[in-house]
C-alpha positions in Angstrom: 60.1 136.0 187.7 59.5 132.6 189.0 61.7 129.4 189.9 60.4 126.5 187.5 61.3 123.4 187.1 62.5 122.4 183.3 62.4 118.4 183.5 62.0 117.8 179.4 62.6 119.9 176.4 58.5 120.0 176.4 58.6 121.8 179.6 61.1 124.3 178.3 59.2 124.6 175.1 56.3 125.8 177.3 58.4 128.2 178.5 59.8 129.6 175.7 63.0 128.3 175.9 64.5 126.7 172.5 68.0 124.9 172.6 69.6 124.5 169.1 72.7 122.0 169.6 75.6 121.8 167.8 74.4 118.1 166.5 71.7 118.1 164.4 68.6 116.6 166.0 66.8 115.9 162.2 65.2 113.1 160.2 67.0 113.0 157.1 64.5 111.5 154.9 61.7 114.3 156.5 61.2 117.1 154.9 61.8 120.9 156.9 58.5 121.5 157.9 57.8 117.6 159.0 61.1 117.9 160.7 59.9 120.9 162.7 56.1 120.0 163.7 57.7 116.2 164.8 56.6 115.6 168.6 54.2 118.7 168.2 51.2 118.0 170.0 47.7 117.7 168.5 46.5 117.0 165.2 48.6 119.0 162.9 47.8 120.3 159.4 50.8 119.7 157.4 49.7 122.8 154.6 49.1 125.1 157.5 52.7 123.8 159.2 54.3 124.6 156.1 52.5 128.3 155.5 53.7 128.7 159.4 57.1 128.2 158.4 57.5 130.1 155.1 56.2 133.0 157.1 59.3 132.7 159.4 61.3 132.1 156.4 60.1 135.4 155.2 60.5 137.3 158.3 64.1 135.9 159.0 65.3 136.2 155.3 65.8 132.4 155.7 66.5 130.5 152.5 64.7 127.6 153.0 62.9 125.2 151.1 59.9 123.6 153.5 59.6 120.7 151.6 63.3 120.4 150.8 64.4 116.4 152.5 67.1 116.9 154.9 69.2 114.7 153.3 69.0 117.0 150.0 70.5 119.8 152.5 73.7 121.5 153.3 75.4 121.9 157.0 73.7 125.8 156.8 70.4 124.7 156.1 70.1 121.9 158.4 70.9 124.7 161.0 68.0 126.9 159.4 65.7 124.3 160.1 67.0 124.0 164.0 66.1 127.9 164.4 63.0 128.2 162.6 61.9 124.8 164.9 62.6 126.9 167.9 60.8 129.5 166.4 58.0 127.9 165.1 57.7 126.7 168.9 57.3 130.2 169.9 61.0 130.4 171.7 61.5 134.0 172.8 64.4 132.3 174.6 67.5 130.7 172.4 70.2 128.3 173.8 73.1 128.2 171.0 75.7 125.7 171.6 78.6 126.1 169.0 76.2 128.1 166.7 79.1 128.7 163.8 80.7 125.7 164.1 80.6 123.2 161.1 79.4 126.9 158.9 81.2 128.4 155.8 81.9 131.7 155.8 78.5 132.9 153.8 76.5 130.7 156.3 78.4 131.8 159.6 77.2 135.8 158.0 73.9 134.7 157.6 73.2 133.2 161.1 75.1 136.5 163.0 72.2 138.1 160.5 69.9 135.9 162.4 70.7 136.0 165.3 71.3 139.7 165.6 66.9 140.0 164.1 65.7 137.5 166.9 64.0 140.2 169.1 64.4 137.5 172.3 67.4 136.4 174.6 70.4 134.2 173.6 72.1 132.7 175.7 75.3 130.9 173.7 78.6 128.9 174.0 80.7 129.3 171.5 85.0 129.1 171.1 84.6 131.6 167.8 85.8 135.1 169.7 84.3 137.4 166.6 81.0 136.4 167.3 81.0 136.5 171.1 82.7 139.9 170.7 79.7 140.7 168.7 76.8 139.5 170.7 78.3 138.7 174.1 76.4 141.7 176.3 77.1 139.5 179.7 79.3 136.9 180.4 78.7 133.5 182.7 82.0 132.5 183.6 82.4 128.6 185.2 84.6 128.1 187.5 85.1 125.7 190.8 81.5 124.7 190.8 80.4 128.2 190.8 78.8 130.9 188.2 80.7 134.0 187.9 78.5 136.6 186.7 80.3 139.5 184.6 77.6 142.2 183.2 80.1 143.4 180.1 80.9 141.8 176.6 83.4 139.8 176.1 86.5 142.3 175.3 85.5 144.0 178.8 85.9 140.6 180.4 88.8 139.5 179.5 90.4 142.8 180.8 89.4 142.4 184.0 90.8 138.7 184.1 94.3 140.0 182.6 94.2 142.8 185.3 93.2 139.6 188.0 96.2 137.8 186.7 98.8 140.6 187.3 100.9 139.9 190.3 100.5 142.6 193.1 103.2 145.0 193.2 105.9 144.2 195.8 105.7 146.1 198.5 109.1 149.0 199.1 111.9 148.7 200.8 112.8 151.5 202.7 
């Protein structure tokens, strides 16, 4: 209800804002849980980051290992690890950027399961039409330096750009 300034992804942290990119932003030869306290401040107890983090495992249905290396992981579970970071953080606000790219067709079912549990706001960019059919309520479009706000999902949108697009009916001759 405010205008704030996000200058860092600490300052969007403190807001409750997570971004999960379409990279990976992991230490491979961490494990999950050190991968998700890393750049936490205070002194952190690793058993109770790790407790933390099976919980939202549990809650999610995520099948994660906490003590799994990265390196030891597939393309799905390195993603896990990016949401339950957010989450952990106490996000009530997730950024996807290309959330299924790079997934299998188990893993790109299990983070639509995901996504559609997380009880917060997503904002997302994605070029896969099923799952912005699916979870688009709103669309941002971008266009000659200016949002275009369009309060509808995605199928709704693009009916109203196809009816834009028609040519206006010539006018009668009499």
């Amino acid at each position: 209800g405010k205008p704030v300034t996000i200058a860092s992804p600490k300052d969007a942290f403190a807001l409750g804002i997570g971004m999960i990119h379409q990279h990976f932003k992991l230490v491979d030869v961490f494990t999950a849980t050190e991968n998700i306290i890393l750049g936490m401040p205070g002194k952190l107890n690793l058993a109770e980051a790790r407790k933390k983090v099976q919980e939202i495992c549990d809650r999610y249905g995520f099948d994660i290992d906490p003590d799994q290396k990265i390196y030891d992981m597939s393309v799905s579970q390195k993603q896990t690890v990016e949401i339950v970071k957010v989450l952990y953080r106490g996000a009530n606000i997730l950024i996807l950027d290309e959330p299924t790219n790079h997934l299998d067709i188990a893993s790109r079912e299990w983070i639509e399961e995901a996504v559609e549990a997380f009880d917060g706001t997503l904002l997302f960019v994605s070029h896969d039409r099923y799952f912005i059919n699916r979870f688009a309520t709103r669309v941002w479009e971008l266009a000659d330096g200016t949002i275009n706000d369009y309060p509808m999902g995605f199928a709704q949108y693009r009916a109203v750009k196809a009816e834009e697009k028609k040519p206006a009916p010539a006018p009668v001759q009499k």
